[in-house]
C-alpha positions in Angstrom: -78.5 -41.1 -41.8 -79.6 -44.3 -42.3 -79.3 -47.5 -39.7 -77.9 -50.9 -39.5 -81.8 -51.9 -39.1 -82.3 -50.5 -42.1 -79.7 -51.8 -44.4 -80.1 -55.2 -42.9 -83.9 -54.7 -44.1 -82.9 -53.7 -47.6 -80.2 -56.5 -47.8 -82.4 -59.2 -46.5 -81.7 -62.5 -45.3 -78.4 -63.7 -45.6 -77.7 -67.4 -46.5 -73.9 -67.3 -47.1 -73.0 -69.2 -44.0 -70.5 -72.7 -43.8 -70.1 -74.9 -41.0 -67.0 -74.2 -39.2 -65.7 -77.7 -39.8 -66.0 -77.5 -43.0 -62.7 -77.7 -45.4 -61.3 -74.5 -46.8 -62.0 -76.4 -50.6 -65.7 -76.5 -50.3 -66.1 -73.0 -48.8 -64.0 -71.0 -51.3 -65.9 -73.7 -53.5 -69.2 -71.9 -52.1 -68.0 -68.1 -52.8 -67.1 -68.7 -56.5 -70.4 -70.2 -57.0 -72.5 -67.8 -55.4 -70.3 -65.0 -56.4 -69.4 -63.9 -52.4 -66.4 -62.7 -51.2 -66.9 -64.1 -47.7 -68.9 -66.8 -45.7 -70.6 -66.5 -42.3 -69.1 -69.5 -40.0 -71.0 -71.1 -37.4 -70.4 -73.7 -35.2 -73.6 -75.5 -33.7 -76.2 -72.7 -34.5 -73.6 -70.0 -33.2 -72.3 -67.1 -35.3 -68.2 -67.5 -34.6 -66.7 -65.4 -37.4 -66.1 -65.4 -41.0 -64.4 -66.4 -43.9 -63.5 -64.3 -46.8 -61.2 -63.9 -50.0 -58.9 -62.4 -48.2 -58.1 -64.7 -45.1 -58.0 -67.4 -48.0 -54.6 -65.3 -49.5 -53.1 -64.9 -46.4 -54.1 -67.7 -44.5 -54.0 -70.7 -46.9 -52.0 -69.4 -49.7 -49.2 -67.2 -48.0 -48.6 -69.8 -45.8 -48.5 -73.3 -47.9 -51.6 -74.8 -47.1 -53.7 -77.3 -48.3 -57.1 -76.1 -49.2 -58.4 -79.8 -49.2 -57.3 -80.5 -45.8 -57.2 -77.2 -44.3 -60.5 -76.3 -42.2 -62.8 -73.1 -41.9 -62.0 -72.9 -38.4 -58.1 -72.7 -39.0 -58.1 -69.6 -41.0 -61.5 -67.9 -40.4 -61.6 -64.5 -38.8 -62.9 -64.1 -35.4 -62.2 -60.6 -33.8 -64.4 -58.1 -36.0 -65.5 -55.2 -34.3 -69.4 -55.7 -33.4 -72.2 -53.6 -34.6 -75.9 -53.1 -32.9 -79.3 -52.8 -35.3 -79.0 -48.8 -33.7 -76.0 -48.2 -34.7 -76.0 -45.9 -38.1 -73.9 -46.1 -41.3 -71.6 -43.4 -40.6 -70.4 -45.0 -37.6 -70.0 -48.0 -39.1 -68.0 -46.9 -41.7 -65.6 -44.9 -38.5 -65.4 -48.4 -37.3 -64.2 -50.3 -40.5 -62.0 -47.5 -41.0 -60.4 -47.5 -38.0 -60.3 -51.8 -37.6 -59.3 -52.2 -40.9 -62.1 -53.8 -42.1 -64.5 -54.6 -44.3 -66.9 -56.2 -42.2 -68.7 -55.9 -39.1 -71.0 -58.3 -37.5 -74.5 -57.2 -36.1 -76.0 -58.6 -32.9 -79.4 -57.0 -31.0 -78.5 -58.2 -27.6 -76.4 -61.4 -28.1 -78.9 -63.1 -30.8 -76.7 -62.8 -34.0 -78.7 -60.6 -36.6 -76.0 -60.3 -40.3 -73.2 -58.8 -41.7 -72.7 -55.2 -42.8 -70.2 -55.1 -45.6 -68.2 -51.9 -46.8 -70.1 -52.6 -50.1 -73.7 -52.5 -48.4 -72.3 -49.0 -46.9 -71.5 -47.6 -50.5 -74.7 -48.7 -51.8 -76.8 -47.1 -48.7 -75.0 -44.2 -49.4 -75.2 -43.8 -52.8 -78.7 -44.3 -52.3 -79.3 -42.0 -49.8 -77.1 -39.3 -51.9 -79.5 -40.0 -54.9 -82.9 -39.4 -52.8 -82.0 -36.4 -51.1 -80.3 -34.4 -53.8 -83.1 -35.7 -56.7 -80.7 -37.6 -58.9 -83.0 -39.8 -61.3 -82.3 -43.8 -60.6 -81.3 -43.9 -63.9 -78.3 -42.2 -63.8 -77.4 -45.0 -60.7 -79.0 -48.2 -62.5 -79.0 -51.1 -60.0 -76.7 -53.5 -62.3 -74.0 -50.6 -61.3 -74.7 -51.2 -57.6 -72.2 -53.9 -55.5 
């Protein structure tokens, strides 16, 4: 069974991150164009949540908001369940299972390391599924892949 570590390795760095005074506008702004479905917020150098898709619907939307004058730090989400770099794919996807979530922050020590999505947990998986039982890449082509 494969490892945060490892997925983090195969995912590589992650540059979807927003300032956590940042307007709700510009962030959604920043997902469309880069084609994520959340942002990593920080505040000062310091990982304090996210923002996603969905915290936009029920946050912003579902409640009246102004995008334009709404900030990150208003609606982001801050209470993910935390991963290690030890900890291995199965138990991540216990963990988002049982929060109800999608995704889980990784920190080695206290120094903030990613974000392991439910999406990077299919991919490992199909890709471990592929290896083991000698499935030919083709018949999982990468433009499939999430």
């Amino acid at each position: 069974m494969y490892t945060v570590h490892e997925i983090l390795q195969q995912k590589g760095p992650q540059f979807n991150t927003v300032d956590v005074s940042e307007t709700v506008i510009n962030a959604i702004g920043l997902m469309k164009t880069e084609n994520f479905s959340y942002l990593i917020v920080f505040d000062k150098g310091e990982y304090v949540g996210i923002i996603s898709e969905r915290d936009y619907a029920h946050k912003v939307i579902l409640n009246h908001k102004h995008s334009d004058t709404t900030k990150v730090r208003e609606i982001m989400t801050t209470d993910l369940p935390v991963v290690a770099l030890s900890t291995t794919g199965e138990e991540c996807m216990v963990l988002m299972n049982a929060s109800k979530s999608r995704y889980l922050p990784v920190f080695d020590d206290a120094v903030f390391k990613g974000i392991i999505t439910i999406h990077d947990l299919m991919r490992e998986t199909i890709r471990e599924k592929q290896s083991t039982k000698n499935i030919p890449a083709e018949k999982f082509p990468q433009h499939y892949w999430i």
